[in-house]
ZAMARGU-4260 file (C-alpha; in steps of 0.2 Angstrom, whole numbers, plus 5000, padded with zeros to 4 digits):
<rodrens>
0) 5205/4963/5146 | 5189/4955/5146 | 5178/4958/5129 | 5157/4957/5134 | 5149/4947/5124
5) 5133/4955/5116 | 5113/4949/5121 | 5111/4934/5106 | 5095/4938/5100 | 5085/4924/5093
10) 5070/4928/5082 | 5058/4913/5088 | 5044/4917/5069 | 5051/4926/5054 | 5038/4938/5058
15) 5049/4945/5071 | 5064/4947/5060 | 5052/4957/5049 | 5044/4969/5061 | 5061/4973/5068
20) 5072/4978/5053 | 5056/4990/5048 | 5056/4997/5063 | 5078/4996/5061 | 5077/5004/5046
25) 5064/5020/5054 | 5075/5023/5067 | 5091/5026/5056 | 5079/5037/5044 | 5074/5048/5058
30) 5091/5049/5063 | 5097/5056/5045 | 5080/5067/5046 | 5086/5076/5064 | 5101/5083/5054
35) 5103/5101/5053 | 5108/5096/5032 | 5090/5086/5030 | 5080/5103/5034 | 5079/5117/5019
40) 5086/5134/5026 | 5098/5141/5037 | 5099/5133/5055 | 5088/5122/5065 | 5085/5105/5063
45) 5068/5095/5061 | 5058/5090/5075 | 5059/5073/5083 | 5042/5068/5080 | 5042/5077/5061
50) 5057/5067/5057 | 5049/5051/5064 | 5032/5055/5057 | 5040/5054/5040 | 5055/5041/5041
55) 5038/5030/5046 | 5029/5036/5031 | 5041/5033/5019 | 5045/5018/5024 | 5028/5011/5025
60) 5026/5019/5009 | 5014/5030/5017 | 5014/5047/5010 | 5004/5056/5024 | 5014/5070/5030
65) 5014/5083/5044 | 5024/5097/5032 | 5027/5102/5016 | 5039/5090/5010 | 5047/5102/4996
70) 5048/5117/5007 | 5054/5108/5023 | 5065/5096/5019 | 5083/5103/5011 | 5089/5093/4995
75) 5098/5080/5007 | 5082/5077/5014 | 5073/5075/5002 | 5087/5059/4994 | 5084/5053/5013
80) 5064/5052/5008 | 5069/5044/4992 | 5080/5030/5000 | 5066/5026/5013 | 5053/5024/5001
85) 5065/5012/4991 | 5071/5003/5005 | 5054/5001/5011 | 5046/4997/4995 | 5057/4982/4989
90) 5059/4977/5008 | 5039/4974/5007 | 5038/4963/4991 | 5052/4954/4996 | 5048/4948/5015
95) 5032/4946/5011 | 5036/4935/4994 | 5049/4924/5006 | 5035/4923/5019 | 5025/4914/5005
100) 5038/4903/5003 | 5041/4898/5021 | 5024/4894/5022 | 5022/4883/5008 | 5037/4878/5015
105) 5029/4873/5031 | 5015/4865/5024 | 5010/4847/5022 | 5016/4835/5009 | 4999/4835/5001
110) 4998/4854/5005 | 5013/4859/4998 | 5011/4851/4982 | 4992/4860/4980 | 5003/4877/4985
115) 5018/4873/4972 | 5005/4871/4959 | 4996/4888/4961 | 5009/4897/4965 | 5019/4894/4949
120) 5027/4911/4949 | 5040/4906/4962 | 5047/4892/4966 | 5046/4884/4983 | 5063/4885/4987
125) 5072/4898/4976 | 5074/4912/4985 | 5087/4919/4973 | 5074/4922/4961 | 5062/4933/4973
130) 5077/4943/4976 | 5082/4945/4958 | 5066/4947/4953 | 5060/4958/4963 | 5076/4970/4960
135) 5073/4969/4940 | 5057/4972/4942 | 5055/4988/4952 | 5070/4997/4943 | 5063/4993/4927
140) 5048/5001/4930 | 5055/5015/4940 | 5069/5019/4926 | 5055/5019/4914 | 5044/5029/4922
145) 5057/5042/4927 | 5064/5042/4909 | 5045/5049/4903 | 5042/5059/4916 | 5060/5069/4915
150) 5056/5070/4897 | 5039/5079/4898 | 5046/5091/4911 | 5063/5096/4902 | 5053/5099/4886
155) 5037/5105/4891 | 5039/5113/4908 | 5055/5120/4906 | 5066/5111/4918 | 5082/5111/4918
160) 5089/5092/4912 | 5095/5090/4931 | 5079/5098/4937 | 5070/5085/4926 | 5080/5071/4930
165) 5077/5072/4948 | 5059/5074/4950 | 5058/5059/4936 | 5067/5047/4949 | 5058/5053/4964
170) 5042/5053/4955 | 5045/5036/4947 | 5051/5028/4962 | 5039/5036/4974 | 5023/5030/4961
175) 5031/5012/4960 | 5030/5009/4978 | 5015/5018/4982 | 5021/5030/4993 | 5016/5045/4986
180) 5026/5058/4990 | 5029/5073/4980 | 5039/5089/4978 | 5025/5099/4972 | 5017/5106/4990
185) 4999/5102/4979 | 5004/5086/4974 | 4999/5082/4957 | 4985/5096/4956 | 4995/5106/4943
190) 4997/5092/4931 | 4976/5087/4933 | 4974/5087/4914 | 4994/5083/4908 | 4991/5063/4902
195) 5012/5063/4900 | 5014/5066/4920 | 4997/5058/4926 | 4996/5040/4915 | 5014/5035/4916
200) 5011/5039/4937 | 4996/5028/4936 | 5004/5013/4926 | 5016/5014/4940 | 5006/5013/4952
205) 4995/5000/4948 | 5012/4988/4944 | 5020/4991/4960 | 5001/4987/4967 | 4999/4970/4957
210) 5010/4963/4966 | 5028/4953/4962 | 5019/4937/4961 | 5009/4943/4949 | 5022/4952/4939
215) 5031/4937/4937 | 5018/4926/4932 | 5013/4938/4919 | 5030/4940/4912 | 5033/4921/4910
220) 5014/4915/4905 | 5005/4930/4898 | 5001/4922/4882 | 4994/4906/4892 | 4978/4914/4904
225) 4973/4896/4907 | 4990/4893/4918 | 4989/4908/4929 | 4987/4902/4947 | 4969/4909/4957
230) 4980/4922/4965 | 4985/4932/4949 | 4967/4927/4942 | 4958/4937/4957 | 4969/4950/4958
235) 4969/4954/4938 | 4949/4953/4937 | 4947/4963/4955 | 4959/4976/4948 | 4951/4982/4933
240) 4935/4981/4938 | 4936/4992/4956 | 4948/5004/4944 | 4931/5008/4936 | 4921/5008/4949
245) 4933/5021/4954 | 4931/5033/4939 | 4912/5031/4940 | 4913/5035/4958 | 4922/5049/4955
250) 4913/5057/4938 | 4896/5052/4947 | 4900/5064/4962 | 4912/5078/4957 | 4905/5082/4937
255) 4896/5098/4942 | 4906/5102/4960 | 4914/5117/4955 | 4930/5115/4966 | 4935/5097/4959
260) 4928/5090/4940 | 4916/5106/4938 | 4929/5117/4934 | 4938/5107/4922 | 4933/5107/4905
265) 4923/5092/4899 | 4934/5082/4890 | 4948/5083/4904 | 4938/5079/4917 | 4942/5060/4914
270) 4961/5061/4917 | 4959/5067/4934 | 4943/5056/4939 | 4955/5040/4933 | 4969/5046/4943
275) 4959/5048/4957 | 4953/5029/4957 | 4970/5024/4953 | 4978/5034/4967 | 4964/5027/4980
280) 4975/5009/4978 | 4986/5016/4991 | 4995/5028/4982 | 4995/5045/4989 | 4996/5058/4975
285) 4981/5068/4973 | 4975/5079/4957 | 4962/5085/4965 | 4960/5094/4981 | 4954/5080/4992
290) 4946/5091/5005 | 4933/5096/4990 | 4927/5081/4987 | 4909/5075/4990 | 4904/5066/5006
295) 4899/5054/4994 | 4915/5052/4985 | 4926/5052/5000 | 4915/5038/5006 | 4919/5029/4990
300) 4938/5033/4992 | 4936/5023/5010 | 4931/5010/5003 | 4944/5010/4991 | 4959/5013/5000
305) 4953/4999/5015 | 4954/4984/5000 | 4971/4991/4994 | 4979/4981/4981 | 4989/4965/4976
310) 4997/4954/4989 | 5016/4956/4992 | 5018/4971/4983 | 5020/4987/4987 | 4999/4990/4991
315) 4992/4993/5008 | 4974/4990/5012 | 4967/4971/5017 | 4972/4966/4997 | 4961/4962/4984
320) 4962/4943/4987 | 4955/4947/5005 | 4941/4956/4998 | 4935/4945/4982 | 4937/4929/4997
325) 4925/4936/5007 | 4913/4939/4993 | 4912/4924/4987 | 4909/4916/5005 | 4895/4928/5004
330) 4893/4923/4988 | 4889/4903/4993 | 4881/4908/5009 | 4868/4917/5000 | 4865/4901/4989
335) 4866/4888/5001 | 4880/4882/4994 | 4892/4870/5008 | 4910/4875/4998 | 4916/4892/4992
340) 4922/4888/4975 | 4930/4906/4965 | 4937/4903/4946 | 4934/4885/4944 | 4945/4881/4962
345) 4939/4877/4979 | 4943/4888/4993 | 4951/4881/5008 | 4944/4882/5025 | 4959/4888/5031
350) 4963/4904/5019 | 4943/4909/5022 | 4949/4910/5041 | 4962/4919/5038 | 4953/4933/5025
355) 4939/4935/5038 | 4953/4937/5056 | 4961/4950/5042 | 4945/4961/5038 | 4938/4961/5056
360) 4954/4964/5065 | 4958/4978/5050 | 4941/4985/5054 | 4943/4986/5072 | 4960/4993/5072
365) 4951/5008/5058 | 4937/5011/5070 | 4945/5012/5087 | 4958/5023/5080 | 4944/5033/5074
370) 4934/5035/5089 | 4950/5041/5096 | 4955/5054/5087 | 4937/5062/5086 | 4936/5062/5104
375) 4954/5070/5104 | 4955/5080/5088 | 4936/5088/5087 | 4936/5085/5069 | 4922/5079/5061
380) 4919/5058/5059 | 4920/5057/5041 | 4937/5066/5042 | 4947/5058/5056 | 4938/5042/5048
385) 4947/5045/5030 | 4964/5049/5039 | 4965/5034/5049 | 4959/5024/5034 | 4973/5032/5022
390) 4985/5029/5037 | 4982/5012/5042 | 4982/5007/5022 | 4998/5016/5019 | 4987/5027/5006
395) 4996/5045/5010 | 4976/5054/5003 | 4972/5068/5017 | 4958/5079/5017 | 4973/5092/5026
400) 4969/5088/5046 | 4987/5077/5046 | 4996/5092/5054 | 4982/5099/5063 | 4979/5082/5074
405) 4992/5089/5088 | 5007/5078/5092 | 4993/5062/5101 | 4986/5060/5085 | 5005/5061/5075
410) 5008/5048/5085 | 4991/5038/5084 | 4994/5039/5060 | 5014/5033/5065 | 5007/5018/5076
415) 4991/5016/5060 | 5006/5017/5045 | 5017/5002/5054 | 5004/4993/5060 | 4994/4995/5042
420) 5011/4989/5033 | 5017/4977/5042 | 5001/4969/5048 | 4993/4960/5037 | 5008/4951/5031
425) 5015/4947/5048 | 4997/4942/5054 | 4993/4929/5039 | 5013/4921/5039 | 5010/4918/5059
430) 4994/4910/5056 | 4998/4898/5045 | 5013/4895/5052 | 5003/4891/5069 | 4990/4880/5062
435) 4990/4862/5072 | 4977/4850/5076 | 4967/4848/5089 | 4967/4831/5099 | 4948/4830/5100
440) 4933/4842/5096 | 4918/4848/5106 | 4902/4843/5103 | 4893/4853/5085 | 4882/4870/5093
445) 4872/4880/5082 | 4868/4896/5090 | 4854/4909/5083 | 4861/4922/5070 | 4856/4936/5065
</rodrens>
């Protein structure tokens, strides 16, 4: 008997490896999703493009969703979720902290060294320690924000210790990795003003969107600011400061709307306006009802939740480091300036390339998407505009159009939630890992802008 040997498949750039076990790993979660046990009630089983509309959020760690995740899916579903999102989430800040490495790896002698003596978080070569790290790090977090979470809920909601148990591990993992699912059909809403459920979310939230580089530098140098390389310096200034931008956005626009902050007593309206800046990182949970907010402040949130957060972590959006880059190349422009220097260090020709291929590409994929789905949908701009930006970020915010879109546009968010997840760190490792020089140059031009 003669045994056929399998197709070898050869992956010819990590990238490929990358892209296929996401895409590996949504398969088998639709699969588990399609059985009759993954849907809540008697009979039936989910639809295909339900079940692949979520397995794709929460691995992407997403959060949009097509139906009410509580109501829909059965307990077993809803522990199919919950693996997604963690697969999904340490799957993210793992590839994309190895990528790092292979392509400081790849780099020059001269290169390499610059590269080894920013990135001091991680070794060039010690994979071990991304792997451990980045296994420490998100269960620690995760254990300690379901341990507070389970608390408040057992002796303040009345939950059973099971109950509570439960929805402080989904909770607490779902925050960590910025997915932002929830098994409340109005997401965080009836905790608005509760800082026990809301702030331990946020923390969350903004840890998992640091980034594991960033974490780890932290944990080993936060007494010496002065060693921290540019990354974790850019992304600990940019954080804080778009955070509050956030909350004065927010304040500004919804103090007096009476079907958001307005109804809220004065003094609680700051809980909810800070979870609201926090959850535009690319988290997901709401507190308030997204489709009553401002045109102004959905504007805002845009913006927001197309910067994202940290680089390999578990953040969407083009990343903070992206977005400070391309300001101070505005920055120097503006001034005359020939190099773009940002926290005492010289940006590279080579990193600005790559930060201004990733906006305009990110921006291109945002508005065609959007042009789409108006034309398809009839919604209005600002709508379709704020769902393709959540989707393509991995944000999860809807202003409740994501199961009115019709099965095109399901399948337009699915294409926007892989492409936004996975993009960014695929497009940047192939990049580097593609520069050569060229053999001779063209003569300079210099043609009219503007």
């Amino acid at each position: 008997m003669v045994v056929p040997r399998l197709p070898h498949v050869t992956f010819r750039h990590p990238a490929q490896l990358v892209v296929t076990g996401f895409a590996g790993t949504i398969a088998v979660g639709t699969l588990l999703l399609l059985l009759p046990l993954s849907r809540a009630g008697v009979g039936g089983h989910a639809g295909v493009l339900t079940a692949l509309f979520t397995a794709t959020s929460a691995v992407c760690v997403t959060g949009l969703a097509v139906v009410d995740t509580p109501g829909y899916w059965s307990p077993f579903g809803q522990v199919v979720i919950l693996a997604l999102i963690q697969v999904g989430g340490f799957g993210i800040m793992t590839m994309a902290s190895l990528l790092g490495l292979l392509v400081s790896r790849r780099m020059g002698l001269r290169t390499r060294l610059n590269a080894a003596a920013e990135t001091k978080a991680v070794g060039l070569g010690d994979v071990r320690t991304v792997l451990r790290g980045v296994a420490v790090t998100s269960l620690v977090v995760e254990a300690v924000t379901a341990l507070v979470l389970a608390l408040r809920f057992w002796l303040r909601y009345d939950e059973s210790l099971g109950r509570a148990v439960w929805l402080g591990v989904f909770h607490g993992v779902s925050a960590f990795n910025n997915a932002g699912f929830a098994l409340w059909s109005d997401s965080l809403v009836g905790f608005a003003t509760d800082p026990w459920i809301c702030l331990p979310l946020c923390v969350a939230v903004v840890l998992g969107g640091l980034g594991f580089p960033v974490i780890l530098e932290l944990l080993r140098r936060w007494r010496r600011p002065r060693e921290w390389s540019l990354h974790t310096r850019i992304v600990l200034t940019a954080t804080p400061v778009l955070l509050v931008l956030g909350v004065v956005l927010v304040l500004g626009n919804e103090w007096r709307n009476p079907a958001t902050l307005g109804a809220l007593p004065a003094t609680d309206r700051w809980l909810p306006a800070l979870t609201a800046s926090v959850m535009a990182r690319t988290a997901g949970f709401n507190s308030l009802d997204i489709g009553s907010l401002q045109q102004g402040t959905l504007l805002g949130t845009i913006a927001l939740m197309f910067i994202g957060g940290g680089s390999a972590g578990t953040a969407g959006g083009i990343k903070v480091t992206t977005f400070v880059l391309l300001f101070f190349v505005i920055w120097a422009e503006v001034r005359g300036e020939a190099d773009v220097h940002a926290f005492g260090r010289r940006i590279g020709e080579r990193a600005m390339r790559q930060a201004v291929t990733v906006a305009l590409l990110s921006v291109a994929v945002v508005a065609g998407s959007t042009m789409l789905l108006v034309e398809v949908t009839g919604f209005d701009t600002h709508q379709v505009l704020f769902e393709t930006t959540s989707a393509f970020a991995t944000v999860g915010l809807s202003t409740g159009i994501t199961n009115q879109v019709g099965s095109f546009g399901e399948v337009v968010l699915v294409v926007l939630m892989f492409v936004g997840r996975l993009g960014p760190i695929t497009l940047v490792s192939a990049l580097a890992l593609r520069e050569r020089q060229r053999l001779y140059q063209h003569p300079e031009g210099r043609p009219i802008i503007g």
